[in-house]
Backbone as CSV, one residue per row, in Angstrom:
resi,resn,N_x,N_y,N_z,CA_x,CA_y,CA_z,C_x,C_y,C_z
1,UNK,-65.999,-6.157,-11.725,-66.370,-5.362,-10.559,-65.979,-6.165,-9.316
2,UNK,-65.242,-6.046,-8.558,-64.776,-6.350,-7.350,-66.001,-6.295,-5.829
3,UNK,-65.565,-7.140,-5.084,-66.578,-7.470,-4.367,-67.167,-6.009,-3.161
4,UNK,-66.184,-5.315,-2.630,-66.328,-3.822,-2.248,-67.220,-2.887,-2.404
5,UNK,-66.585,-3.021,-4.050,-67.686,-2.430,-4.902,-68.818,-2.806,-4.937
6,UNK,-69.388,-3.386,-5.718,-70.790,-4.685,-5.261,-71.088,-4.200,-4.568
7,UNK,-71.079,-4.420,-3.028,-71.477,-4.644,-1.932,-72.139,-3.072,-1.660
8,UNK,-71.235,-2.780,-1.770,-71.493,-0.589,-1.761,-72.661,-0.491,-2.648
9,UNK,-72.322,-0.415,-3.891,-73.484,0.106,-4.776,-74.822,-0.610,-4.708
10,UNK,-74.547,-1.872,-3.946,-76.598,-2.640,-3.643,-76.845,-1.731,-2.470
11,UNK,-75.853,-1.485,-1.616,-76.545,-0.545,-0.335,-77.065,1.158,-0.615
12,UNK,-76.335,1.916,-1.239,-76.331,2.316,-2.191,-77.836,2.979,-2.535
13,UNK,-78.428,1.297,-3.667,-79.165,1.405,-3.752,-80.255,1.277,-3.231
14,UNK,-80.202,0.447,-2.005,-81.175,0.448,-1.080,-81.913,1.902,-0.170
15,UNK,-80.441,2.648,-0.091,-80.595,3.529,0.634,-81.568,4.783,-0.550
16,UNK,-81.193,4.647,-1.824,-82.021,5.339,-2.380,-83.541,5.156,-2.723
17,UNK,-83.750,4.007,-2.608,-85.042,3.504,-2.642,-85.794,3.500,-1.060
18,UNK,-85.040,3.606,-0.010,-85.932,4.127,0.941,-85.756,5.244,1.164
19,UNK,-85.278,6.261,0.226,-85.598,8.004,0.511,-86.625,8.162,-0.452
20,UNK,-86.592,7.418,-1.121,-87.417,7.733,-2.066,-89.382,7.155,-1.393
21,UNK,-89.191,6.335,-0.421,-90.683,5.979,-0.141,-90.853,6.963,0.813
22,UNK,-89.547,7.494,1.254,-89.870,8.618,2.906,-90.425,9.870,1.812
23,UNK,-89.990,10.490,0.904,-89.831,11.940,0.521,-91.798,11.866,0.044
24,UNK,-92.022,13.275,0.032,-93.539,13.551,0.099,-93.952,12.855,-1.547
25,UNK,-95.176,12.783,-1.239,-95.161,12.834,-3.227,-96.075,13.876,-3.481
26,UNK,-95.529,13.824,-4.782,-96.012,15.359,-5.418,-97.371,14.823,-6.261
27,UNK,-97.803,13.442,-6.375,-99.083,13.120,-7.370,-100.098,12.823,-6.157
28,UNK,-101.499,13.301,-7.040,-102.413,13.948,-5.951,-102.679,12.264,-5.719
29,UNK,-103.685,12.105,-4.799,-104.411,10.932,-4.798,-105.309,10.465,-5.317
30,UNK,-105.580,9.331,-5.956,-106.546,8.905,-7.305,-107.887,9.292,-6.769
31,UNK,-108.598,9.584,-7.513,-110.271,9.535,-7.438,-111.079,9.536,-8.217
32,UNK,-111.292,8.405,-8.185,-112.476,7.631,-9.613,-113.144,8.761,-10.392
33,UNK,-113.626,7.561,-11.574,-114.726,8.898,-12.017,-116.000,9.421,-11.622
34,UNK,-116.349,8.039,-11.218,-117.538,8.308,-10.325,-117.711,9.543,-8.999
35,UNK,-116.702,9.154,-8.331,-116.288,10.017,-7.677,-115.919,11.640,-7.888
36,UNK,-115.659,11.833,-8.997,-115.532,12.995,-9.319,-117.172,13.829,-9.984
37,UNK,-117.723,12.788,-10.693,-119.153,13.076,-11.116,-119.707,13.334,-10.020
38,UNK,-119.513,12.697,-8.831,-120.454,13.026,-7.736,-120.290,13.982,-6.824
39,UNK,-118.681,14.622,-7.124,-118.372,15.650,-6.237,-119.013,17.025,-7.263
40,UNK,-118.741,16.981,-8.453,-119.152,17.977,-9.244,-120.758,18.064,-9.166
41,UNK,-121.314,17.065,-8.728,-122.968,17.269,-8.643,-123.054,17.789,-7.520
42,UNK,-122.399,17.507,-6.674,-123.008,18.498,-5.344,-122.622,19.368,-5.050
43,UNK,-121.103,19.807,-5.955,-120.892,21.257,-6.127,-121.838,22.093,-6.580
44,UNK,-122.018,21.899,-7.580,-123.370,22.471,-8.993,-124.398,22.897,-7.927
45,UNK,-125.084,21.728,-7.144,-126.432,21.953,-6.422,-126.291,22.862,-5.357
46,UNK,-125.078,22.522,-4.876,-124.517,23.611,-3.392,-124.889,25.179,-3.934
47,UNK,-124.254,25.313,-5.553,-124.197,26.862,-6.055,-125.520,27.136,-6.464
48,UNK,-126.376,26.194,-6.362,-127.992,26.104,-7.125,-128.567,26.955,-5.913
49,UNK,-128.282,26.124,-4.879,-129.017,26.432,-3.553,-128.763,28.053,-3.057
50,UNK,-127.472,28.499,-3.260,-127.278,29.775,-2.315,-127.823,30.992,-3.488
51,UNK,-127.543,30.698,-5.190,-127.833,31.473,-5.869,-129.528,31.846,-5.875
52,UNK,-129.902,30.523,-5.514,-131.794,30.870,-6.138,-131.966,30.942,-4.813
């Protein structure tokens, strides 16, 4: 591989690795389990409250 070359394909790859940190992401954002137990409890109670 000649030096041209080289040189191109590291930029290349640079340039694909910073489209890749710009572009949106499609995976949600983490949230524990705890966190989820505790959102589902105050869902539950929220529907407790308006039903009774």
């Amino acid at each position: 591989m000649n030096r041209q070359k080289k040189g191109i394909q590291i930029l290349k790859a640079r340039a694909k690795k910073a489209n890749a940190k710009l572009s949106s992401k499609s995976k949600p954002k983490y949230v524990s389990k705890a966190d989820r137990a505790k959102l589902t409890a105050d869902s539950t109670s929220d529907t407790d409250l308006t039903t009774g």
